[in-house]
N, C-alpha and C positions, 0 to 999 in steps of 0.2 A: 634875665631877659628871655620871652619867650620869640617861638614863632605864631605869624600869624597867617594861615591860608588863606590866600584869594581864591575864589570858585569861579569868578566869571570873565575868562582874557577878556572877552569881545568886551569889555565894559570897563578894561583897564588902562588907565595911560602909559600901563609900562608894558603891557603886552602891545600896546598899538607902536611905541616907539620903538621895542626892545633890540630889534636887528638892526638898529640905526646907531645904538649905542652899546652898540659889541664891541666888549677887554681887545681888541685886534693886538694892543700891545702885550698883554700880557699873557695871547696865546701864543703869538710871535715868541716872546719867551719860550714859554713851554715846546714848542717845537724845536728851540734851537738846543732848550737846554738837552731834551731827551736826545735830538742830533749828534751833541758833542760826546753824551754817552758813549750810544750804539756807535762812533765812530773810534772812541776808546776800546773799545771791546769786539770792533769789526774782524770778522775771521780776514784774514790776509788773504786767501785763496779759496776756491772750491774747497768744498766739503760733499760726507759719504751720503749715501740715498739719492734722492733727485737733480742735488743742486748744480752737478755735472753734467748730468744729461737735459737741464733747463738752460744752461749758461751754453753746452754744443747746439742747441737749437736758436739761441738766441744770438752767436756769432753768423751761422749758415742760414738765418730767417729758413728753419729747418720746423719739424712738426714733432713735437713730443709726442709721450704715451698719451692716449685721449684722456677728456677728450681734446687732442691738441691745443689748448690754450693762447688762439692764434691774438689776441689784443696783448698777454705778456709779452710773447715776442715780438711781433713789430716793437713794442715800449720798450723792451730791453735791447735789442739791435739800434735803436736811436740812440738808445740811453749810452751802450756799451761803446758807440761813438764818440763822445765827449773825453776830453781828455784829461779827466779825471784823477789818473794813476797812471804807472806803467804796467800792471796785473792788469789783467781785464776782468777776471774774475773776482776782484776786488773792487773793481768797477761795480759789475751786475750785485755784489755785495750791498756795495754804497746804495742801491736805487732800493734795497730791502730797507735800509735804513731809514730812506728820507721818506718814503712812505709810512712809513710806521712814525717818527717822526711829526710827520705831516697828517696823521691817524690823531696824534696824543693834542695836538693843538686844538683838533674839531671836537675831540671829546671833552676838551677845557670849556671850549664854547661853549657847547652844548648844555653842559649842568650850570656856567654859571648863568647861561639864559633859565633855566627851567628852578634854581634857585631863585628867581627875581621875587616870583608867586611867596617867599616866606617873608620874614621880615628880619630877616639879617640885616646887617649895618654894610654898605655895599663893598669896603675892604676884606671884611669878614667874610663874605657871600663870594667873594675871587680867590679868597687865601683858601675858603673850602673847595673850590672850583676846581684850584692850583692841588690840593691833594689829591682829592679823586683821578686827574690825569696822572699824576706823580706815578700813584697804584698803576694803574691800567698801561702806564710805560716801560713798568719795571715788575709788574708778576712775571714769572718765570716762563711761560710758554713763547709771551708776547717780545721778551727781552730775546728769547735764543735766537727765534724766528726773523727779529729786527737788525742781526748782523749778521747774516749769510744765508740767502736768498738758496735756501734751500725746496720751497714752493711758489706756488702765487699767491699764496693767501693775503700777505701785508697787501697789496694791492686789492683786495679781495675789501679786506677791514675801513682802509682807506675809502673806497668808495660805500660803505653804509655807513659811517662818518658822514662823509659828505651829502648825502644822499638825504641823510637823516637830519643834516643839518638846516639845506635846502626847505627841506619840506618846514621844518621849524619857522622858518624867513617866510615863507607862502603864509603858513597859519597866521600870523603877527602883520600881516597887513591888513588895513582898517578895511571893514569888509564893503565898504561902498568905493575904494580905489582899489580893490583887490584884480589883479588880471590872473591869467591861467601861465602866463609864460615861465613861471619857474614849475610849475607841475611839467610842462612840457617837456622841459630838459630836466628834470627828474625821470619821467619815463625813459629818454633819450637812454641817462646814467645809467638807469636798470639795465636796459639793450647790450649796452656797450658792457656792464659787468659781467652780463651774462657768458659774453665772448671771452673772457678772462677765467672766471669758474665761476658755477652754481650759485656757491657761496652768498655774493654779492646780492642775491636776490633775497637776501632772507631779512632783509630791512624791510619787505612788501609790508609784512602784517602792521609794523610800526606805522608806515606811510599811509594805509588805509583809516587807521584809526583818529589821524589828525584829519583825512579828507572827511570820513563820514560825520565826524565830529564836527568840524570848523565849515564843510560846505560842501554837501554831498551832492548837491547838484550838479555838483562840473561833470560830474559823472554819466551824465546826460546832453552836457552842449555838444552839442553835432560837432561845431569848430574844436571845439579841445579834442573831440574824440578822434577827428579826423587828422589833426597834427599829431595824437600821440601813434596814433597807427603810423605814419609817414615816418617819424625819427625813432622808432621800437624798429621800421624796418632798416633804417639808415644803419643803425647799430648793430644789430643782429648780421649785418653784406659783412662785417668785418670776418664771418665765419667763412666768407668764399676763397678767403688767402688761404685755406688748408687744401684744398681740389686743385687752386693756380700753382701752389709750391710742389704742393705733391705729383703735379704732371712733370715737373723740370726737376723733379727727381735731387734734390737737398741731400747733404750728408746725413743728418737725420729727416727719417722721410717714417713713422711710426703709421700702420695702419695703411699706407700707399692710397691714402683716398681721393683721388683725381674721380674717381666714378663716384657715382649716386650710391651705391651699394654698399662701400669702403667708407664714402663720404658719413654716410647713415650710423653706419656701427662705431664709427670715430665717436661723432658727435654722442650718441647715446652709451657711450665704454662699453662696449660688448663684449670687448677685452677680458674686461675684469670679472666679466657673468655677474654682477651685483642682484643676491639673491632676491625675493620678492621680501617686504616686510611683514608677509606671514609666513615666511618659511624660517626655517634651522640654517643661520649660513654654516652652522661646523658640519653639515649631512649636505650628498649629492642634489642638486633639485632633480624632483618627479616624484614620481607616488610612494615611494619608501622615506622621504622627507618627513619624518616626527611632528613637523611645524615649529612655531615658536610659543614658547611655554612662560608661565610666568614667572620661571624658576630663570631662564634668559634674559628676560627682559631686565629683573630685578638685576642682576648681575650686570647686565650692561648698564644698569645707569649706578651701580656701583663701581663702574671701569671712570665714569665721570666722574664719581665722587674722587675716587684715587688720584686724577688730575687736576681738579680742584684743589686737592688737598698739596699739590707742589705747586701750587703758584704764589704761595706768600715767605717760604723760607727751604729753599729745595737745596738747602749747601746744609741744612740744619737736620739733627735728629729726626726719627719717625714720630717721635713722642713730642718736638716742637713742632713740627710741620704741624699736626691736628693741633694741637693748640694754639697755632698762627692763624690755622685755617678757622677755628671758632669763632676767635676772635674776629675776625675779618667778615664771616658768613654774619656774625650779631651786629656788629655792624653796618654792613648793607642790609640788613632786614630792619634795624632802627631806621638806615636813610629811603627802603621804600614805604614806612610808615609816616615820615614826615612829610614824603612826596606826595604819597597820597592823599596828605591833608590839605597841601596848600596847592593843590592844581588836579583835580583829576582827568583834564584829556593827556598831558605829560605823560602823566603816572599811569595812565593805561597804555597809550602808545609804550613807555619804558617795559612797563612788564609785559606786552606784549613778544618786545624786540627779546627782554632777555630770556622765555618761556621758546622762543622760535630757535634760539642760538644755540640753548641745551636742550630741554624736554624733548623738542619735537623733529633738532636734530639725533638724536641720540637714537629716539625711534624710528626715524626713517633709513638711518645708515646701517642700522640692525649687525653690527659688528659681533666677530666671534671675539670669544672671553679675549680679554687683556693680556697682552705680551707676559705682563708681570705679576697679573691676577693667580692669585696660589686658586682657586679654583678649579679643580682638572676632572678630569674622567677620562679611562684609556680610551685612544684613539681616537681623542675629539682633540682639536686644534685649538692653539690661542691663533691670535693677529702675531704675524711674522716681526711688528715693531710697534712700539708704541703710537697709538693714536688723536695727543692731546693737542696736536696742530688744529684738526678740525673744529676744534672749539676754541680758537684763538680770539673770535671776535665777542663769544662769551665772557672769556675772562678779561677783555679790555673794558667790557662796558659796564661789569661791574663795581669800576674805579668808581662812575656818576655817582651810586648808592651809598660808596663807601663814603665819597666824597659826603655826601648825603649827613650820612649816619653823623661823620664827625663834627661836622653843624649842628645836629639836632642835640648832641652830648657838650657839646662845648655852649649851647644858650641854654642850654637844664642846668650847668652848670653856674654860668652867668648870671644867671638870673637869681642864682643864691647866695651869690657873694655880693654884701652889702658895701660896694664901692664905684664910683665913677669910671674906675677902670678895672670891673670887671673882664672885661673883654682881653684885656695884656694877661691876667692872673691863668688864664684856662689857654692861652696860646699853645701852649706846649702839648695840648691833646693832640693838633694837627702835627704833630711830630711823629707820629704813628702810623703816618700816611708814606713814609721813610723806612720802614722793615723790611718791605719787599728788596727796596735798595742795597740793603744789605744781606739781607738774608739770602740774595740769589745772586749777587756777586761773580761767585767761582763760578757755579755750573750753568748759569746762564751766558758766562762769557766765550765768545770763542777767539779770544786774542790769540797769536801762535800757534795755531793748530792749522798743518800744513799735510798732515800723514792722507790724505786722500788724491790730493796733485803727486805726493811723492808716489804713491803705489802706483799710479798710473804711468809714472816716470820710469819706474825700476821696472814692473810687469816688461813694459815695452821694450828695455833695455838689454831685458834675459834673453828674446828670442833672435835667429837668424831673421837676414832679409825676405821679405816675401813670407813671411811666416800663417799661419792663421792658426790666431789663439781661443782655444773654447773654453768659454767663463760659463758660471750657472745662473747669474740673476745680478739686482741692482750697484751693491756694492763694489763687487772685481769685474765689472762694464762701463758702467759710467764714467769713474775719472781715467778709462781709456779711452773713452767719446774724447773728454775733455782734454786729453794729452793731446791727441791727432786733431781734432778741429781747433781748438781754441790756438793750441801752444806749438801747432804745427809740426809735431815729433814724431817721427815712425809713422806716415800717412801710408809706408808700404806693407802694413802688416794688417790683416784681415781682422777682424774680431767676430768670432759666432760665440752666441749669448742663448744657450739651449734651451731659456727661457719661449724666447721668441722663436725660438727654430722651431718651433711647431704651428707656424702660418707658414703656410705658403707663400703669401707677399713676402715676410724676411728671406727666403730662402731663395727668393726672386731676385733681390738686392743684392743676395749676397752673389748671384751668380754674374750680375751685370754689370757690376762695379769693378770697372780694372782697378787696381793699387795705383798707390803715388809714387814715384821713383824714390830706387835706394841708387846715391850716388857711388858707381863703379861698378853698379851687378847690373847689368839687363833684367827686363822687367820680363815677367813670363805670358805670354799671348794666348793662354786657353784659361776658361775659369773654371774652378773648384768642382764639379761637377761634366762631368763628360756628355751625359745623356737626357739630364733631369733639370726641368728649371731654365730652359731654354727660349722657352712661347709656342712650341708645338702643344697640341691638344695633347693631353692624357701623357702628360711627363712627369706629373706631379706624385709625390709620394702618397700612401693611404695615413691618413689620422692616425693607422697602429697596425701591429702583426701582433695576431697572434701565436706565441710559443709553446707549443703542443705538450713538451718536456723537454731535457736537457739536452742542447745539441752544439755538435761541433762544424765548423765550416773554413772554409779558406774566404778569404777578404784580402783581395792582391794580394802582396808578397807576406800577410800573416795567416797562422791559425789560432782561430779562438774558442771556445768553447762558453756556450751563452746558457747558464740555470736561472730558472724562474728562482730558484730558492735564494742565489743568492743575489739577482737582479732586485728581488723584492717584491715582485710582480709578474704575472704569466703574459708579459709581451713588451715588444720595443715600441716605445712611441715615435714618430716622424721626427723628433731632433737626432736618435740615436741612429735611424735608418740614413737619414745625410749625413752623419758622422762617418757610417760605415760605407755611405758610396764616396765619399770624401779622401778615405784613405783608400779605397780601391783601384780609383782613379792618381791621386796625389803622392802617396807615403814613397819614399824612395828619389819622389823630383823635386817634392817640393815642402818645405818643413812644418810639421805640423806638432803643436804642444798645447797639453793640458793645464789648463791654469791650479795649481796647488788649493786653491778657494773651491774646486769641481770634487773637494776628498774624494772618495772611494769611486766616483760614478766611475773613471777609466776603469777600475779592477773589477768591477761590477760587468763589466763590458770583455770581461776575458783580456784584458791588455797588459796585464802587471807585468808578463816577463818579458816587456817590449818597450817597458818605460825609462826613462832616466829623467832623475830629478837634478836638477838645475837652477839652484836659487829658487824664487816664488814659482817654475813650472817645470810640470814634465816632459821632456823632448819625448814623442813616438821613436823608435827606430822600426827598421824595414824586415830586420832579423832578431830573433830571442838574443838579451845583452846578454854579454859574458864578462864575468868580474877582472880586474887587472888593475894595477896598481895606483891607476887613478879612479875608474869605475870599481866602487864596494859593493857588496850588500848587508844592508843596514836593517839589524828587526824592527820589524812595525813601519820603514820610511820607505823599504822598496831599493833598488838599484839606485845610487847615488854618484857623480860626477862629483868626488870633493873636492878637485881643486880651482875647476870653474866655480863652484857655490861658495869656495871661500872668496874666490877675485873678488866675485860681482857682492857680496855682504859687506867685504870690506872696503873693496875699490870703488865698486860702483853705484851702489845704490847709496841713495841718502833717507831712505824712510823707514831704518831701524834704530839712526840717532831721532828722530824727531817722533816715533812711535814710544822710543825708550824716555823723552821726557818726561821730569816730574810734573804731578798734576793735582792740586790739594785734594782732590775730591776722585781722583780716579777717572776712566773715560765715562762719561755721562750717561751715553748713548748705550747703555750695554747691549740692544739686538744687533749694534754695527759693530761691538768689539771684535767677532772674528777675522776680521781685516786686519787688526794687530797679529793674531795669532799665529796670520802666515808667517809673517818676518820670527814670532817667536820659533815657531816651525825649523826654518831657514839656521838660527843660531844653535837652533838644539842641536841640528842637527850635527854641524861644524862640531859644535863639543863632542860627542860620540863618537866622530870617525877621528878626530885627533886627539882622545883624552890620554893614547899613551905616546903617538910619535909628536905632536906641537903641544905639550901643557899651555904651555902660556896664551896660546891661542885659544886653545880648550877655554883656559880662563877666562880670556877676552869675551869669544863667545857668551862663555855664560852667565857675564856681567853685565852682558845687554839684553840676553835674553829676562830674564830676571828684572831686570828694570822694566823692559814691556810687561811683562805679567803683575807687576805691582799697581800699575794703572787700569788692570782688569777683576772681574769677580773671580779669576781663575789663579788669584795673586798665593805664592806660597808663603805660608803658615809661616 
């Protein structure tokens, strides 16, 4: 059996009916079925990178990193409502799922509408339908992504799904009852995704290609253009809940943008300095900028290809993976040959969507080389973590073609087997559509993995009341958001994040913020700074000092001595100048510790013989330690407390059993493994200071150390 191309909707009776006799059931299916999945495989709690600091902003209707994301949070604050679970975090999980979910069922729709145009038999033309979403639910990107609401993208994916679907239903209405009111609220959808991220808007080019195609004139009626103006602005006011929250001052309150000025840099990530896409993002911007070369560009859409290549068997060999990936890539370029034949507005809206999602994302987001790209040259940077989120909606939509592909191979084949039931004989191609399923199983799943809630449990656990803990960036920050907002733990302990300590708004926050009560200590009445960060004019810190050459100084009750040589650089930036008005004012009243995850920066900072290590952190003290029978000194770890750092590894923390579990495939994530590394840190240590007076404990130790390192690239021989 072949296929046969229709060329002309407007002249077909199955394009005039086609949205009136949508599979509802059998996308219903596919949604529930992908559902039960991702709820199989649902992480139980927070996880490391963002999805901490999305889930503390989505309890506090608080403002993430820009550009604040103010449509996720409302939707996750209602969502996190429901009572769903007793985890909340499990919750905001679930609502990753049912959107992605609720993602796989439009994408069902979708191709088995734009299959109609072939001439499949219509069980055939569902059961391809039913593959292609199968793919597109279960490549590995879209699978990680669908059980632990680590971004907003499923939301993101979800609305060009839908978006995309819409506009399908507009095209397929007979064009003498045709009205404009599903374009309207298609524009409405763009407004509203836009308030959620960027992302969502990159269905435009698809949506254009059905309009200019199907009836380019709406583009023209004064009344469409004037409703879409009205509900583009409807959608877009959802951005003003970032200025209304940010005045009433939220436990995350990111970018403080209650003014026009904060408001501005939120919305457009000023944050992040997003280089221009003809500069070098690995070089400064300004006139010493190389530009971007074609030697980058090639490389970055090699960083795509790299994550292409784990979306069809990412638990499998290097050597399967590309030939999964072949397989797969031939296959949707048979099903956008097919497509092409039997419908070309489809088939151009398709390649336009899937040409927007990679090519020209790729090119806009002008990314430094790949976390894991062997590509290097000294002193130029990769990306601090993998980037294959951003093209989530790429590798979902690739299912449609795949979907495609296996149609077009299974009637090539049909057609050449001389029986009435051809069609039963070739069934088994669509079983191909099943790899991704299994192939990404392990490292797509995040069942059990709990070590990011527990680090934010133990961190907070090590320190005194009233403490303020200084972390360096996303991973040893976030699931301390997440401890103290979501899970209400240690609300009395400060957190600076030296990331952010170089705005002045954090350093604002951090000043104005009393703590939350520790029950039986009095809370302390002055904040962390004496002089600085008050609201007088010209209290603020400068952007930097510079350090002329090596010098020593008293800082309150220390002395230090600060070398550009081994600082790494000839000046303090403004986090390290509030660290040191921090302790000049503080050390002595009030307790301050380095998080273990900050390595060398205290010793870089002249503090080493002022430290004492304590589990995952370093206590400051007020005077240089001196060793004694429970304070050592340890080569390479610095002054150690060992028999508080044994209590807390063995009494108190729980996230060196749940770090040390087995894991077929090791941690996934390798740019977040050094999060295990602390606890490996923690047992090492314990082994070393007791390998002659506690053997057994020595042992202990470092039968758990050991088990964490086997789950890492750091695992021993």
């Amino acid at each position: 059996m072949t296929t046969v191309p229709r060329t002309h909707l407007e002249e077909s009776p199955t394009a005039q009916i086609g949205a009136l006799r949508a599979p509802w059931v059998w996308a219903a299916g596919v949604s529930i079925g992908s559902l039960i999945l991702y709820v199989l495989t649902l992480a139980p709690t927070t996880q490391f990178w963002d999805a901490s600091e999305y889930m503390a902003a989505a309890h506090s209707l608080g403002i993430p990193h820009p550009p604040g994301n103010p449509f996720f949070v409302i939707v996750a604050h209602v969502w996190g409502l429901l009572p769903l679970g007793a985890d909340y975090a499990r919750r905001i999980n679930l609502l990753a799922a049912v959107t992605s979910a609720l993602s796989a069922g439009l994408w069902f729709l979708i191709a088995e509408r734009w299959l109609r145009d072939t001439a499949l038999p219509e069980a055939w033309r569902r059961i391809a339908a039913l593959a292609g979403a199968v793919v597109g639910a279960t490549v590995f990107t879209v699978w990680n992504q669908a059980v632990a609401n680590e971004k907003v993208y499923t939301i993101s994916v979800f609305s060009i799904a839908l978006v995309l679907w819409l506009t399908i239903r507009w095209a397929d209405q007979p064009a003498e009852t045709r009205n404009d009111n599903l374009l309207v609220l298609i524009v409405y959808l763009l407004a509203l995704t836009a308030t959620n991220q960027l992302m969502g808007l990159l269905v435009g080019p698809a949506v254009l290609v059905y309009v200019l195609w199907t009836d380019p004139g709406v583009l023209l009626r004064p009344r469409f253009l004037a409703a879409a103006l009205v509900v583009a602005i409807v959608g877009l006011s959802v951005n003003l809940f970032i200025p209304i929250r940010a005045y009433l001052d939220p436990y995350l309150n990111q970018g403080d943008a209650w003014t026009w000025a904060n408001l501005r840099a939120v919305l457009a990530r000023e944050q992040f300095g997003k280089p221009s896409i003809f500069a070098n993002p690995m070089y400064p911007l300004g006139e010493p900028n190389p530009g971007r070369s074609i030697v980058l560009i090639g490389q970055q859409f090699l960083n795509y290809a790299q994550y292409f290549s784990w979306q069809f068997g990412h638990d499998l060999s290097l050597v399967w993976q590309g030939l999964l990936t072949a397989l797969f890539t031939l296959i949707g370029l048979l099903g956008a040959r097919l497509h092409w034949k039997a419908d070309r507005r489809s088939a151009i809206a398709m390649t336009a969507l899937v040409v927007t999602l990679s090519v020209a994302l790729v090119f806009y987001l002008n990314f430094k080389w790949g976390y894991s790209q062997r590509f290097s040259a000294a002193g130029l940077p990769h990306e601090v973590r993998e980037r294959d989120y951003f093209f989530i909606a790429s590798f979902a939509v690739w299912g449609i073609w795949v979907g495609f592909g296996l149609a077009a191979i299974s009637a090539w084949l049909a057609a050449r087997i001389p029986s009435p039931r051809a069609w039963a004989f070739v069934a088994p191609v669509f079983l191909l559509a099943l790899i991704p399923l299994f192939g990404n199983r392990l490292t797509a799943s995040r069942k059990g993995e709990t070590v990011a809630r527990d680090f934010g449990r133990d961190l907070l656990a090590s320190v005194d009341p009233y403490a303020l803990v200084i972390t360096t960036g996303d991973n040893d920050t976030f699931p301390l958001w997440h401890t103290q907002e979501v899970e209400g733990i240690r609300r009395d302990v400060s957190v600076m994040v030296l990331s952010l300590a170089n705005t002045n708004w954090y350093l604002t926050q951090l000043q104005r913020r009393p703590p939350g009560p520790y029950p039986g200590v009095p809370a302390p009445t002055t904040p962390w700074m004496s002089s600085y960060y008050r609201g007088a004019p010209g209290d603020t810190f400068p952007p930097y000092v510079v350090l002329q050459g090596a010098a020593q100084g008293t800082i309150g009750p220390i002395k230090v001595t600060l070398d550009p040589q081994v600082l790494g650089r000839p000046f303090l930036d403004r986090s390290e100048l509030a660290v040191f008005q921090i302790i000049k004012d503080q050390l002595g009243k009030r307790p301050i510790y380095f998080s273990t995850s900050t390595g060398n920066i205290a010793d870089q900072l002249g503090l080493s013989s002022y430290l004492i290590g304590e589990g995952l952190v370093r206590r400051l003290m007020p005077a240089p330690v001196v060793p004694n029978d429970s304070i050592r000194f340890l080569e390479g770890r610095g002054f150690v407390n060992v028999p508080l750092t044994k209590r807390l590894a063995f009494d108190i923390y729980i996230g060196g059993k749940s770090a040390a579990r087995r894991r077929p495939r090791g941690w996934v994530d390798l740019p977040s493994q050094n999060s295990l590394i602390g606890y490996v840190f923690v047992y090492d240590t314990i082994a070393a200071a007791l390998r002659e007076r506690e053997p057994a404990v020595a042992s202990r130790a470092i039968a758990v150390r050991d088990s964490i390192l086997a789950n890492t690239s750091y695992a021993i021989p």
